[in-house]
PDB file with SEQRES, HELIX, SHEET and CRYST1 records, atoms N, CA, C and O in Angstrom:
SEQRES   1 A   69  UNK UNK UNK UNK UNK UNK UNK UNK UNK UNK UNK UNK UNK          
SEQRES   2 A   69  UNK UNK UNK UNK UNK UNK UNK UNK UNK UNK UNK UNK UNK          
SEQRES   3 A   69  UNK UNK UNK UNK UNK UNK UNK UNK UNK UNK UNK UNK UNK          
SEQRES   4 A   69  UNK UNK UNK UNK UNK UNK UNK UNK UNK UNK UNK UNK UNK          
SEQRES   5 A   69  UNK UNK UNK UNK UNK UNK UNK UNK UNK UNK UNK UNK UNK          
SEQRES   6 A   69  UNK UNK UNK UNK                                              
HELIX    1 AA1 UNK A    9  UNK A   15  1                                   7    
HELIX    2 AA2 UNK A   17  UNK A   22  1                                   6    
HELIX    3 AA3 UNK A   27  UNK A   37  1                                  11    
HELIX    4 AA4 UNK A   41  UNK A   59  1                                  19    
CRYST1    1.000    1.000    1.000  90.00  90.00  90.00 P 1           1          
ATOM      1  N   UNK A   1     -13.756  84.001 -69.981  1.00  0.00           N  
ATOM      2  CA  UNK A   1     -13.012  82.811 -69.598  1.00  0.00           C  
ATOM      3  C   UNK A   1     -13.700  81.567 -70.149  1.00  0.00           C  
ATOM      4  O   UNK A   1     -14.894  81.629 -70.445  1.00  0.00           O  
ATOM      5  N   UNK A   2     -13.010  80.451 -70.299  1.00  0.00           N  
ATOM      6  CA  UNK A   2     -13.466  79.035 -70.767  1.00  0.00           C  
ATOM      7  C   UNK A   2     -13.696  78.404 -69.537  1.00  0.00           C  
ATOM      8  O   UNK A   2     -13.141  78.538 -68.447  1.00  0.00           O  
ATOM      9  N   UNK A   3     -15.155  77.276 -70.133  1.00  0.00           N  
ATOM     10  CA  UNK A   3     -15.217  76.820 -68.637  1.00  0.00           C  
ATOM     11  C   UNK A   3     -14.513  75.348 -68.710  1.00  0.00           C  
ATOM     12  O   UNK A   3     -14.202  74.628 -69.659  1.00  0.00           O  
ATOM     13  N   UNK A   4     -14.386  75.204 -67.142  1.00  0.00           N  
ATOM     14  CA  UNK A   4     -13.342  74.146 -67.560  1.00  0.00           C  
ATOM     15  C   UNK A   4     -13.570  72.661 -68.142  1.00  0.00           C  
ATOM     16  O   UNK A   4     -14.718  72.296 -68.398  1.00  0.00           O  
ATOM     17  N   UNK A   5     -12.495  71.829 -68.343  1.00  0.00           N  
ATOM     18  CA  UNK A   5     -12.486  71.317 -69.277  1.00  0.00           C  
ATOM     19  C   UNK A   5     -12.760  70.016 -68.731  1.00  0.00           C  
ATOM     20  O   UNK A   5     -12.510  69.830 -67.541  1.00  0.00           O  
ATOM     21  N   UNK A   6     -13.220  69.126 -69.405  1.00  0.00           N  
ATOM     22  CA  UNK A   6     -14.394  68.127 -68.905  1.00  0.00           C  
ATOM     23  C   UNK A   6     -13.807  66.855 -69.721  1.00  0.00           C  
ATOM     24  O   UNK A   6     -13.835  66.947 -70.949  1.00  0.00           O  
ATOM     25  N   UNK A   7     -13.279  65.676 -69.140  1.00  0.00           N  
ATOM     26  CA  UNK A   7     -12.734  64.620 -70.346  1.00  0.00           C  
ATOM     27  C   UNK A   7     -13.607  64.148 -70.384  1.00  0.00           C  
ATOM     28  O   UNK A   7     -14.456  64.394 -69.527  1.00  0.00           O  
ATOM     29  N   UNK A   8     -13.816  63.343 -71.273  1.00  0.00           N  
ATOM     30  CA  UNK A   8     -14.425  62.417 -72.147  1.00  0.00           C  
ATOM     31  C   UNK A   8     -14.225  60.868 -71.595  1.00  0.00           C  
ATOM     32  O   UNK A   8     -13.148  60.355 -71.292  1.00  0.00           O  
ATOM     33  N   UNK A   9     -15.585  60.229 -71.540  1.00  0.00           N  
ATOM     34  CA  UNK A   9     -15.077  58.562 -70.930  1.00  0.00           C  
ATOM     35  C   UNK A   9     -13.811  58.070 -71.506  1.00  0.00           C  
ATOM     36  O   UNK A   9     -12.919  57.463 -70.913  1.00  0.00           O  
ATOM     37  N   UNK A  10     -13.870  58.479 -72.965  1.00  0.00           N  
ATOM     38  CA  UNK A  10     -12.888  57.544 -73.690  1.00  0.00           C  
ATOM     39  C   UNK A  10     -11.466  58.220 -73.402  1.00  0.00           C  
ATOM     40  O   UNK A  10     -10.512  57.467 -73.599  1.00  0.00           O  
ATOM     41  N   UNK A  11     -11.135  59.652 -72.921  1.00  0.00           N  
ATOM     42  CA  UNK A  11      -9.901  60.089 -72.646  1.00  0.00           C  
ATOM     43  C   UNK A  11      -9.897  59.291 -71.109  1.00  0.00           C  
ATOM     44  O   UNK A  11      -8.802  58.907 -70.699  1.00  0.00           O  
ATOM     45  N   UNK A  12     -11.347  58.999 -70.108  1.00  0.00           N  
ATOM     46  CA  UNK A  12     -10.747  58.640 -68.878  1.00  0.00           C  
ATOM     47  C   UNK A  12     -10.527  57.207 -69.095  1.00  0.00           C  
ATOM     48  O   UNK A  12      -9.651  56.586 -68.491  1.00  0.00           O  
ATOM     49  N   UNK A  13     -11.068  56.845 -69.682  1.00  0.00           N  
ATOM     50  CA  UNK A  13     -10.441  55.548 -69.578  1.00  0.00           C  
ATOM     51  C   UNK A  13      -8.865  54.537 -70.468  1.00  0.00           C  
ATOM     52  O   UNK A  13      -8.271  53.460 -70.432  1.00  0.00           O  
ATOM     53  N   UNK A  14      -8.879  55.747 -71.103  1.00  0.00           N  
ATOM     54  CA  UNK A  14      -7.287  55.814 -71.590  1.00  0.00           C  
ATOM     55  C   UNK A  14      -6.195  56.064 -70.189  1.00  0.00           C  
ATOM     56  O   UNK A  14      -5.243  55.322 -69.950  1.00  0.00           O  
ATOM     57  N   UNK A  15      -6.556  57.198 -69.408  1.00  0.00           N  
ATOM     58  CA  UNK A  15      -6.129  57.201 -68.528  1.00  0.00           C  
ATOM     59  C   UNK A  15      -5.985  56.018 -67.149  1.00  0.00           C  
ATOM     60  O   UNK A  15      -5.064  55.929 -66.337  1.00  0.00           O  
ATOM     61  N   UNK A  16      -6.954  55.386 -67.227  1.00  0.00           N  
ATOM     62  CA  UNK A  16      -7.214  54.240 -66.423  1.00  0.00           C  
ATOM     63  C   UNK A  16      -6.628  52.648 -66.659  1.00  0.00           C  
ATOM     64  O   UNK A  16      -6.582  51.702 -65.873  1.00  0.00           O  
ATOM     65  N   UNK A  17      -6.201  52.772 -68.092  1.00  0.00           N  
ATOM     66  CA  UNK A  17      -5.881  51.263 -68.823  1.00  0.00           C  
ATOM     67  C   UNK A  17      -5.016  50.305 -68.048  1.00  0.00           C  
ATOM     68  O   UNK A  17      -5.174  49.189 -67.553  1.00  0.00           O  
ATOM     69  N   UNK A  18      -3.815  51.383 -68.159  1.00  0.00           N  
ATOM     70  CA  UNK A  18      -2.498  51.053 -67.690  1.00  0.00           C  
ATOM     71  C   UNK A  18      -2.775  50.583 -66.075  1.00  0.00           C  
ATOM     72  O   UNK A  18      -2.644  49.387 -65.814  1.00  0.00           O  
ATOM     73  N   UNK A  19      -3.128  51.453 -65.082  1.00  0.00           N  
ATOM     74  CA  UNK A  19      -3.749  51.110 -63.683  1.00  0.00           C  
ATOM     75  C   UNK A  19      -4.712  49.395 -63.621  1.00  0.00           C  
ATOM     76  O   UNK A  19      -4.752  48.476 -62.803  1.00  0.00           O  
ATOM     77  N   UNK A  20      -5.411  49.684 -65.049  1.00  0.00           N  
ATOM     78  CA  UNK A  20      -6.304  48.743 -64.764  1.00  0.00           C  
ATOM     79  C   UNK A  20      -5.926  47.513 -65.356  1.00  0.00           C  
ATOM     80  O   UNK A  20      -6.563  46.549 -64.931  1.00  0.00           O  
ATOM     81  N   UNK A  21      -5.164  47.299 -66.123  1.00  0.00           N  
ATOM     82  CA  UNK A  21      -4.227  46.005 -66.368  1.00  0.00           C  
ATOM     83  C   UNK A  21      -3.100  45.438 -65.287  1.00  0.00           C  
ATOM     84  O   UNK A  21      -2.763  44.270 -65.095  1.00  0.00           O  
ATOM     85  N   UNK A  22      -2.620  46.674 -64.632  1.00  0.00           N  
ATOM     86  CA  UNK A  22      -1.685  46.365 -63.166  1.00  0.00           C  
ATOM     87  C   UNK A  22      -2.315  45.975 -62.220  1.00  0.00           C  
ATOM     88  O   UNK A  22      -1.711  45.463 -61.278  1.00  0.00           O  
ATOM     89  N   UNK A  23      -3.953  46.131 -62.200  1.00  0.00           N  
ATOM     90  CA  UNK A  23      -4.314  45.847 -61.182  1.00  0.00           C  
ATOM     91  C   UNK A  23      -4.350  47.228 -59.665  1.00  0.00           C  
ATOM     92  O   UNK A  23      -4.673  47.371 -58.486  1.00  0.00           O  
ATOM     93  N   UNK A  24      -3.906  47.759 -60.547  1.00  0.00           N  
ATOM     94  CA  UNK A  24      -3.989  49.130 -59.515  1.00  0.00           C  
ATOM     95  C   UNK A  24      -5.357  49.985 -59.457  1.00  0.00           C  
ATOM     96  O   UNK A  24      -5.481  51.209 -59.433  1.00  0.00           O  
ATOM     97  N   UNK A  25      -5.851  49.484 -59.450  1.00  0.00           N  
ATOM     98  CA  UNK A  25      -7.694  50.739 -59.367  1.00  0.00           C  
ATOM     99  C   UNK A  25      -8.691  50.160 -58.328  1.00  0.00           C  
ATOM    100  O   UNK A  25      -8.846  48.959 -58.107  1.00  0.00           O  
ATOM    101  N   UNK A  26      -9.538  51.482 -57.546  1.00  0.00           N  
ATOM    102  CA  UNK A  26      -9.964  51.230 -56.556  1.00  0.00           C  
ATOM    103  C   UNK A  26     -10.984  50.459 -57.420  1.00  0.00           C  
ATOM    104  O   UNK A  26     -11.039  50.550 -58.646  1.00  0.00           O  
ATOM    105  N   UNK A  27     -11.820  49.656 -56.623  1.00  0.00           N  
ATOM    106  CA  UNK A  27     -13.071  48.787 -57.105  1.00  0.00           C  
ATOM    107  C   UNK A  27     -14.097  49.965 -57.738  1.00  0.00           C  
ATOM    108  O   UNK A  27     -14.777  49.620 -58.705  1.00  0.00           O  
ATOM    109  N   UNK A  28     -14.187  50.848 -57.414  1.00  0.00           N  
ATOM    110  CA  UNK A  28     -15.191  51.733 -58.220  1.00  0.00           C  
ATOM    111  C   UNK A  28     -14.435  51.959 -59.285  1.00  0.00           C  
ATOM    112  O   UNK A  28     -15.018  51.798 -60.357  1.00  0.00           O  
ATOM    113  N   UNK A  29     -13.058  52.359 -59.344  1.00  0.00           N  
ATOM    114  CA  UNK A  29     -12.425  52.277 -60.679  1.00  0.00           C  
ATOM    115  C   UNK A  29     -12.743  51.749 -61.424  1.00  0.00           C  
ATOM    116  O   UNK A  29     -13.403  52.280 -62.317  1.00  0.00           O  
ATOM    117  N   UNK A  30     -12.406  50.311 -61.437  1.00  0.00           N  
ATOM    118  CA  UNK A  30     -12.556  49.094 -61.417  1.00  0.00           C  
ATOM    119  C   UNK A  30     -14.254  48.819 -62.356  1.00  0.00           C  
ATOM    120  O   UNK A  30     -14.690  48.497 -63.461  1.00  0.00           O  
ATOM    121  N   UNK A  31     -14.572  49.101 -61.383  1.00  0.00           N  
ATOM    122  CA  UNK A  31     -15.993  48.570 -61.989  1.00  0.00           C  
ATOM    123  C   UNK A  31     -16.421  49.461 -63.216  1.00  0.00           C  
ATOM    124  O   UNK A  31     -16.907  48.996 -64.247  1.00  0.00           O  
ATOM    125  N   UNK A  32     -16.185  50.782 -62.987  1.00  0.00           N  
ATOM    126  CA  UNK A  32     -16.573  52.025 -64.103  1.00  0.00           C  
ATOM    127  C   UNK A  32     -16.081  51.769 -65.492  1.00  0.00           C  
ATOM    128  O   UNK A  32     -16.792  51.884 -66.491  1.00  0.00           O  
ATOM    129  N   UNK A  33     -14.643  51.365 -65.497  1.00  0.00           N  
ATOM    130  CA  UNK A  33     -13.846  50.983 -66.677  1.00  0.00           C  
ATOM    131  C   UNK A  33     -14.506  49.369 -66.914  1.00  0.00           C  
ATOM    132  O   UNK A  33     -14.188  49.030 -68.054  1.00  0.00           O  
ATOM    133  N   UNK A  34     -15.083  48.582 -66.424  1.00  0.00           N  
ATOM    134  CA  UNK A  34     -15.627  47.134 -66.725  1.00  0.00           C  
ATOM    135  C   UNK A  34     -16.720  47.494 -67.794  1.00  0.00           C  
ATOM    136  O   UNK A  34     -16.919  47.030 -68.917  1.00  0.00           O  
ATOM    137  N   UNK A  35     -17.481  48.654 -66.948  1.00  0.00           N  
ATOM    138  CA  UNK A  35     -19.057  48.817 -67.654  1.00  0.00           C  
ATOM    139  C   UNK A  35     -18.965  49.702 -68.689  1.00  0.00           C  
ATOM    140  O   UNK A  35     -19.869  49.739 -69.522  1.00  0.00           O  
ATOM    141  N   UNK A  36     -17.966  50.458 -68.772  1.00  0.00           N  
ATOM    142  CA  UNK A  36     -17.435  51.622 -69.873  1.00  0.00           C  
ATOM    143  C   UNK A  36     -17.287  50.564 -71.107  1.00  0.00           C  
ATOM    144  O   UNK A  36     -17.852  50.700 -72.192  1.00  0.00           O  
ATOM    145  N   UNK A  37     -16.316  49.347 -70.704  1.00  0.00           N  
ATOM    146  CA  UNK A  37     -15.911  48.639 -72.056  1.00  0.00           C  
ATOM    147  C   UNK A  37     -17.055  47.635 -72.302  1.00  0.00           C  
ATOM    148  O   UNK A  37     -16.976  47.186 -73.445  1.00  0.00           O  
ATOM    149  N   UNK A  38     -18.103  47.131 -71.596  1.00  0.00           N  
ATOM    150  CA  UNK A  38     -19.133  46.317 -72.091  1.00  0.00           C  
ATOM    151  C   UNK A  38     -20.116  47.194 -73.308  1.00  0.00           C  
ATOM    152  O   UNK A  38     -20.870  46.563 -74.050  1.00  0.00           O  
ATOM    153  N   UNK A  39     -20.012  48.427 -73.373  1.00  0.00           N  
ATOM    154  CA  UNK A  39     -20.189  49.610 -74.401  1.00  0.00           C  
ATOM    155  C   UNK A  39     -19.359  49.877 -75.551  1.00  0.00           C  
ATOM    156  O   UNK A  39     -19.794  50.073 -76.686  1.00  0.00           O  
ATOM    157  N   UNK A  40     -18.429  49.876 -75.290  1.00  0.00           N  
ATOM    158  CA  UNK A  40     -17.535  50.594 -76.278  1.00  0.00           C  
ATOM    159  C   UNK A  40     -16.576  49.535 -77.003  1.00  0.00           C  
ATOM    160  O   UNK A  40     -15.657  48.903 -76.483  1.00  0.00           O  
ATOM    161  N   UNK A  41     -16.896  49.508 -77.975  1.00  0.00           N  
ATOM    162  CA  UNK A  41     -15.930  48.196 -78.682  1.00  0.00           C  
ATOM    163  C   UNK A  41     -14.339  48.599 -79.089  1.00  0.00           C  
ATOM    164  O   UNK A  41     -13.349  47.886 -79.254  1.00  0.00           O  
ATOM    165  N   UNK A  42     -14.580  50.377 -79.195  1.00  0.00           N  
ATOM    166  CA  UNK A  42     -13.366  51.185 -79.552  1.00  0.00           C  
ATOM    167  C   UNK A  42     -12.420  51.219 -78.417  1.00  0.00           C  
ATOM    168  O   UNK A  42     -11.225  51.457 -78.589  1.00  0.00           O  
ATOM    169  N   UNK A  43     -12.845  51.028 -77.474  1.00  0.00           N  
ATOM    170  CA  UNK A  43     -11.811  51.299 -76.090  1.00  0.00           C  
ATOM    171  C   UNK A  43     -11.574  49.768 -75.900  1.00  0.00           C  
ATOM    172  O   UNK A  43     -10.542  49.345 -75.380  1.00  0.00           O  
ATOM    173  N   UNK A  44     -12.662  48.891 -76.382  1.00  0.00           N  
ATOM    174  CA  UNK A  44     -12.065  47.393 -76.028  1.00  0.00           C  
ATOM    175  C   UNK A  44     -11.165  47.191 -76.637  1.00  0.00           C  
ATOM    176  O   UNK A  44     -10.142  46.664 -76.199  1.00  0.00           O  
ATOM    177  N   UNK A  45     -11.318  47.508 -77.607  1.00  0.00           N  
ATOM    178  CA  UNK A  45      -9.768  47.638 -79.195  1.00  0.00           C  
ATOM    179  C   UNK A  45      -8.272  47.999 -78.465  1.00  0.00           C  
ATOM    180  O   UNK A  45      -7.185  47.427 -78.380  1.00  0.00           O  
ATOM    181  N   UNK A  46      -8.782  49.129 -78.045  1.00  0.00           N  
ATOM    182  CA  UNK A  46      -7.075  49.955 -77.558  1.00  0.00           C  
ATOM    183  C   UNK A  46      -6.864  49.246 -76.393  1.00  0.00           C  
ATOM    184  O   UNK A  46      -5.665  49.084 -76.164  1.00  0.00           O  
ATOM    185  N   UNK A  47      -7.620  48.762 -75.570  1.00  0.00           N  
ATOM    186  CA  UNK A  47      -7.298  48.059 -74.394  1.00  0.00           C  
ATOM    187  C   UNK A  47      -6.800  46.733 -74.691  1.00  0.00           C  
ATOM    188  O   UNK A  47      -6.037  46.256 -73.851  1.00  0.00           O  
ATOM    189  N   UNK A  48      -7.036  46.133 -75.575  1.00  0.00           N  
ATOM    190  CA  UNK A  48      -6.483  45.064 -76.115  1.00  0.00           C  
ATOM    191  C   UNK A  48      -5.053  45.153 -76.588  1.00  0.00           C  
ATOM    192  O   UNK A  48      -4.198  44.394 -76.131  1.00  0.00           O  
ATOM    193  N   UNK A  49      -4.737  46.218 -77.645  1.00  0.00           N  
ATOM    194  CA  UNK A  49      -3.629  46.446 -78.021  1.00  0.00           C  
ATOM    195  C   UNK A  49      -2.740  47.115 -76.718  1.00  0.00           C  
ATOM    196  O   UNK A  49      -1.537  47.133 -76.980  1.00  0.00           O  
ATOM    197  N   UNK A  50      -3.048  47.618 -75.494  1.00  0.00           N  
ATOM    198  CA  UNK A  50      -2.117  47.801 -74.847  1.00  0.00           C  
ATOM    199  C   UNK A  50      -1.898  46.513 -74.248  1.00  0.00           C  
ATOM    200  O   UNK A  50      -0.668  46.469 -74.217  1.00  0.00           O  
ATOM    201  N   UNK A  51      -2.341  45.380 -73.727  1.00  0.00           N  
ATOM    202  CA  UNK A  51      -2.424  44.362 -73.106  1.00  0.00           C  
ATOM    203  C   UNK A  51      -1.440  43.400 -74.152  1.00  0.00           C  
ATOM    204  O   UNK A  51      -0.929  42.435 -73.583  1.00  0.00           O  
ATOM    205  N   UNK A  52      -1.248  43.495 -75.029  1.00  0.00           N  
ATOM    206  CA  UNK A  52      -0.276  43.238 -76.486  1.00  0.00           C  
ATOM    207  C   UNK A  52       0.945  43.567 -76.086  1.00  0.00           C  
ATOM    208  O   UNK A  52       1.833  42.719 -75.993  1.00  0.00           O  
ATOM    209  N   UNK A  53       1.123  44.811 -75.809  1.00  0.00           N  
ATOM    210  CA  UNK A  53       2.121  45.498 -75.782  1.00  0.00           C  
ATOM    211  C   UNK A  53       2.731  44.915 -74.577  1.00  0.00           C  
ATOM    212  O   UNK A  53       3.614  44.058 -74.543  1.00  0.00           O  
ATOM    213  N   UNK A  54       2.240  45.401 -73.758  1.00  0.00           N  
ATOM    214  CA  UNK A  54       2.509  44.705 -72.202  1.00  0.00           C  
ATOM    215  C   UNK A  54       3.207  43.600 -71.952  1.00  0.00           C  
ATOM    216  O   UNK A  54       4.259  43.346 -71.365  1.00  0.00           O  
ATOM    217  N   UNK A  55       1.887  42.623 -72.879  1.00  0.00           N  
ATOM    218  CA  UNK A  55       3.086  41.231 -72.992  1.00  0.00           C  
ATOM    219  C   UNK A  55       4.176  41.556 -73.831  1.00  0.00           C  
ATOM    220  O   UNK A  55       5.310  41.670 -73.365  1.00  0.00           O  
ATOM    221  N   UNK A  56       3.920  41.719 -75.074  1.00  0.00           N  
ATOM    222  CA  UNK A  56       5.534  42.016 -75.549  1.00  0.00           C  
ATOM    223  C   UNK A  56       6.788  42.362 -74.912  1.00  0.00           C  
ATOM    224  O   UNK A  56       7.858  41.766 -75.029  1.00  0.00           O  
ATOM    225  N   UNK A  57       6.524  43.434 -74.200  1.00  0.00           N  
ATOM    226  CA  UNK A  57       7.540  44.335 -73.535  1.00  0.00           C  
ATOM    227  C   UNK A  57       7.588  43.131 -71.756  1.00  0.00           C  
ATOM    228  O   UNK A  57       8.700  43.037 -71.238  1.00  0.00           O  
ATOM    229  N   UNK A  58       7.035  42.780 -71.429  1.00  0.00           N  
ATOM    230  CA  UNK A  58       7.399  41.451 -70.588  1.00  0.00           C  
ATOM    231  C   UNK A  58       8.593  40.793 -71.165  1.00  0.00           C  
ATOM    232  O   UNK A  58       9.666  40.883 -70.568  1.00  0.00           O  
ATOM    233  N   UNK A  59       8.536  40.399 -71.834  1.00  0.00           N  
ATOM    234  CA  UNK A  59       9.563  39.180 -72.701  1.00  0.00           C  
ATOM    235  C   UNK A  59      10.903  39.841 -72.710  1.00  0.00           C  
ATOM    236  O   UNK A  59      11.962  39.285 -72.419  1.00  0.00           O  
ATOM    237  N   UNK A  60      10.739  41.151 -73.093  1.00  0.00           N  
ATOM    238  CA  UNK A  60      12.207  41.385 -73.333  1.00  0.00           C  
ATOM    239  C   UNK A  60      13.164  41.128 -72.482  1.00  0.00           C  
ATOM    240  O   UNK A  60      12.816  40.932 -71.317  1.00  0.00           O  
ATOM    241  N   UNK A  61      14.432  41.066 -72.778  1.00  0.00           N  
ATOM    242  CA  UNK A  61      15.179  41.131 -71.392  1.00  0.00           C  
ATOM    243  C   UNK A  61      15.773  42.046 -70.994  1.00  0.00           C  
ATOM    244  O   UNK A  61      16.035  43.046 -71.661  1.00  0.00           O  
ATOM    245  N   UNK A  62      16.146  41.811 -69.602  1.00  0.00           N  
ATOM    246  CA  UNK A  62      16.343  43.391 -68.943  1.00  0.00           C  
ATOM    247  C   UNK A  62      17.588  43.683 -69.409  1.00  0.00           C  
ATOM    248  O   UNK A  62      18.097  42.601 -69.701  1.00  0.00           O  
ATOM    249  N   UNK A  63      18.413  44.645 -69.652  1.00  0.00           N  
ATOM    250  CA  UNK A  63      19.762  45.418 -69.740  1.00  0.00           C  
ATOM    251  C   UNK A  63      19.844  46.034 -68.870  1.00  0.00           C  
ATOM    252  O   UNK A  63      18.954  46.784 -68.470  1.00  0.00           O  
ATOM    253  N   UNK A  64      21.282  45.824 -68.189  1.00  0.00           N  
ATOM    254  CA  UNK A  64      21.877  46.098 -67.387  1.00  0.00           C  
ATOM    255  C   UNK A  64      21.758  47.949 -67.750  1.00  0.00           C  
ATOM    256  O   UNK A  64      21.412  48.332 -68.868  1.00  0.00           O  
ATOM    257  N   UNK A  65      22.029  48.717 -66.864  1.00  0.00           N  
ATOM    258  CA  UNK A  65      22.243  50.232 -67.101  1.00  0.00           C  
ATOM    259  C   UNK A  65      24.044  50.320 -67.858  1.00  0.00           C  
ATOM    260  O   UNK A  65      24.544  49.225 -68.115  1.00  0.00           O  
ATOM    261  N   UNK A  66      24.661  51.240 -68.079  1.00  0.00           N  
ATOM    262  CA  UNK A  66      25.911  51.165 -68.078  1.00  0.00           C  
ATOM    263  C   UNK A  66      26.026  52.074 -66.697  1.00  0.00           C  
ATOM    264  O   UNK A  66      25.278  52.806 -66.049  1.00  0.00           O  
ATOM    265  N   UNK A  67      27.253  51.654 -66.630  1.00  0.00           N  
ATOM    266  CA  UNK A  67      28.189  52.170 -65.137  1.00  0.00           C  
ATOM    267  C   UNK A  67      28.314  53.658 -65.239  1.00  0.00           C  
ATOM    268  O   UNK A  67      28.317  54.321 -64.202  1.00  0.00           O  
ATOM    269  N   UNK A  68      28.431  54.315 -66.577  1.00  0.00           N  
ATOM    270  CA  UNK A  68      28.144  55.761 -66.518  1.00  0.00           C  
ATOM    271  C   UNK A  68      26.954  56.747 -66.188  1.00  0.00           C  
ATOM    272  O   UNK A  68      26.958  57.923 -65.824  1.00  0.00           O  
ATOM    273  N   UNK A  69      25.845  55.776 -66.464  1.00  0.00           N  
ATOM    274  CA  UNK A  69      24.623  55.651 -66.133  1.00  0.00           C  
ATOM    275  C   UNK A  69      23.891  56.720 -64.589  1.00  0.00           C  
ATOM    276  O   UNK A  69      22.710  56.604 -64.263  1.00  0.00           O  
TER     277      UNK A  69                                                      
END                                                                             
């Protein structure tokens, strides 16, 4: 058997981005992903470009669903 599988800071904190731009993460969250990116210039990168995105996708405007919907 394989033993199990173990992520990587940079997969957890991919996982954490989105939470941690909403404002959704416990303070240890919180703090882990602060001190993760005072390290890593590569995760500051992607965290940047989602924070891009974010705003972008803010702006748009909403569409209605259609009624078939």
């Amino acid at each position: 058997m394989f033993p199990p599988f173990r992520k990587s800071e940079h997969e957890r904190l991919k996982e954490l981005s989105s939470p941690y731009i909403d404002g959704h993460l416990s303070q240890e969250e919180k703090a882990w992903v602060e001190k993760h990116l005072e390290g890593c210039q590569e995760c500051r990168e992607e965290l940047d470009s989602l924070r891009g995105t974010v705003a972008v996708l803010q702006h748009l405007p909403t569409v209605p669903a259609p009624r078939s919907f």
